[in-house]
N, C-alpha and C positions, 0 to 999 in steps of 0.2 A: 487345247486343241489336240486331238486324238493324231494315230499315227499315219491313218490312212487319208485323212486330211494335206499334212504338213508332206506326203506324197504327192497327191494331187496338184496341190501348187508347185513344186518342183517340176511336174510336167507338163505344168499348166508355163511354166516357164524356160523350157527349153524352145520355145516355138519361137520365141521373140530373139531370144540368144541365138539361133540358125537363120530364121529371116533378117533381122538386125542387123547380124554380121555379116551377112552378105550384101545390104543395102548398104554398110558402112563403107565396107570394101569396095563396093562399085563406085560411092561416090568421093572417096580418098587416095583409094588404089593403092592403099599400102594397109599391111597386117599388125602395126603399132596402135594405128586407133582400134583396131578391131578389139584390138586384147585389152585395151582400159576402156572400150565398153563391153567388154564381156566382163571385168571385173567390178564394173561398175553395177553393171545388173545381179552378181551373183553377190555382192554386197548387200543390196539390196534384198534379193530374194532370202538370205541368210538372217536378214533383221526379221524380218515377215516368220519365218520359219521356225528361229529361235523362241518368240513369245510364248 
């Protein structure tokens, strides 16, 4: 996977991390679950990324 690629998904996944974590927060209302799904996703995105 080239470099401009493994960008691309990076910005292709910051859209879910800003909508997400605002849907989190709206419906938890506290910034704890936000941050273990932000971590969860950048988990994620980092398996994808690394290959």
């Amino acid at each position: 996977m080239d470099i401009s690629r493994k960008l691309g998904i990076l910005v292709f996944c910051g859209v879910p991390a800003i909508i997400g974590g605002g849907i989190v927060y709206g419906v938890v209302g506290s910034y704890i679950p936000v941050a273990l799904y932000l971590i969860l996703l950048y988990l994620a995105v980092g398996a994808i990324v690394s290959k």
